[in-house]
Phi, psi and omega in degrees: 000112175313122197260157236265125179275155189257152143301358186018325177292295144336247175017278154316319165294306166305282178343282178334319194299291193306340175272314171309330218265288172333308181298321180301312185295323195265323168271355120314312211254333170315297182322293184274007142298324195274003161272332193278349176309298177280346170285306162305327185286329187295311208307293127042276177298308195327321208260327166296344198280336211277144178290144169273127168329133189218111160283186156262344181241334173246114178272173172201151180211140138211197216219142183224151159200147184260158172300160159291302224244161179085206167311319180113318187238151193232235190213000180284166156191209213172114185232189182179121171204192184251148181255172181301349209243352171101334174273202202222130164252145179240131175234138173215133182199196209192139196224126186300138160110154184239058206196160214282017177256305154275058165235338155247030149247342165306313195282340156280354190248336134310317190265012185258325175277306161342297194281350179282337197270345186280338180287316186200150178276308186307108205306343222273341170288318189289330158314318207261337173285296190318300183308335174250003158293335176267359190256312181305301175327335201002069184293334180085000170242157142254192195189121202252141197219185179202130156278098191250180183208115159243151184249102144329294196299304182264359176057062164245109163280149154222155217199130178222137147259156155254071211052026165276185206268140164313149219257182155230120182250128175229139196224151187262019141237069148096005202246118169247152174186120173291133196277114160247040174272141202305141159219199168215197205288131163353140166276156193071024166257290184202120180298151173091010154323158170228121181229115192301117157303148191231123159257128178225176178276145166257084176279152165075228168225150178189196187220133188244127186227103161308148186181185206225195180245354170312306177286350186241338186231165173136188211334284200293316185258138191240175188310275169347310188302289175309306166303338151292316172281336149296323192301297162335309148342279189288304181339128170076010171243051197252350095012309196257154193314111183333316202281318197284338192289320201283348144340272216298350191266301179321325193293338175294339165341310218282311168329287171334314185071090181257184177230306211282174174268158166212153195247167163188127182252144179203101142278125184278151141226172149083129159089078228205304203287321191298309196346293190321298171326305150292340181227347171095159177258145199242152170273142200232099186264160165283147190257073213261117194249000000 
């Protein structure tokens, strides 16, 4: 039985189609990953770009690095501003996802603690207004933070987490201790949370040191590890230069073999004033590396 001869050409032609088609389909979707890509990075600059606040009793310095792997962009970030009652809130938190979806919700969740803070000061209500403004938004992420209150008048911190990784407090005689006061669930988890506040005095000199889990965990480090070898950091450095400590904190990202992005915020306090006094006040930026 004579056999049915193929087009070969026919053939050849459909493939070619079908390869064109296939090629077209993969630079569309190239294209529109490197716009959310640049969408994510501007929202991104915006919100590192805004200046942190330079007291006279208070330095304050911090540090940003993007994740490796993905985008490129995360969710960490880190503010600092003055409030109506006259004190300064500090913030540091991590919005879940490495995508232009969590990068524009860090910028909504800054500017949500800000505008709740023109209302009330106290972080652990400004944590609980937020969480039910992001739990009503039902945005699909969550997002774990620190809340700070610093008081001028009495040099009295107060503080709330939302699930965030614990702070490191160093004082310069010799007393270090990673802050392990009670807090409560990521905001945008479940309305009607509550998150209990910790007040304490900043006497003498030390160091208050902010941070994301990006600098203490990943591959190589499990937390506990990474929160020791910064405390070991900051410890006997109460002293030293802000800018230089969040240099030196941030770089345990590298230890870690991390994946994630990570911020570290670090307020110096005390023996502040002749400083002040002798050198004026300078404008003070992020040291966003």
């Amino acid at each position: 039985m004579p056999r049915r001869r193929t087009d070969s050409s026919s053939g050849t032609a459909e493939l070619l189609n079908t390869l064109g088609d296939l090629t077209g389909r993969i630079l569309d979707r190239i294209k529109v990953q490197q716009a959310r890509v640049e969408l994510a990075a501007a929202l991104q600059r915006q919100v590192l770009a805004a200046e942190l606040p330079v007291l006279p009793y208070l330095h304050v310095a911090g540090r940003y690095a993007p994740a490796r792997d993905g985008l490129d962009i995360g969710g960490d970030w880190y503010d600092g501003f003055l409030m109506p009652d006259g004190s300064v809130g500090f913030v540091i938190g991590d919005v879940q996802g490495h995508d232009v979806e969590a990068a524009a919700l860090m910028g909504q969740v800054r500017t949500c603690l800000r505008a709740v803070a023109t209302a009330t000061t106290d972080p652990a209500e400004v944590l609980r207004r937020t969480n039910d403004l992001l739990v009503a938004m039902a945005c699909g992420l969550f997002v774990t933070c620190s809340f700070l209150r610093f008081d001028p008048v009495t040099s009295e911190l107060a503080d709330a987490r939302a699930g965030h990784v614990p702070a490191v407090w160093a004082m310069a005689d010799g007393c270090c201790d990673i802050v392990l006061n009670d807090g409560g669930l990521p905001l945008g988890t479940r309305a009607g949370e509550s998150y209990p506040s910790t007040r304490r005095p900043l006497t003498g000199v030390g160091a208050f040191v902010l941070l994301t889990d990006g600098v203490v965990e990943g591959p190589s480090y499990p937390i506990e590890e990474g929160l020791e070898q910064v405390a070991g950091l900051v410890n006997g450095a109460c002293h030293t230069d802000p800018d230089e400590l969040a240099e030196r904190v941030i770089k345990v990202a590298d230890l870690t073999g991390h994946s994630d992005d990570a911020a570290v915020l670090v307020l110096r306090y005390g023996g502040l004033r002749d400083e002040w006094c002798s050198e004026g006040p300078q404008e003070q930026r992020h040291g966003e590396r």
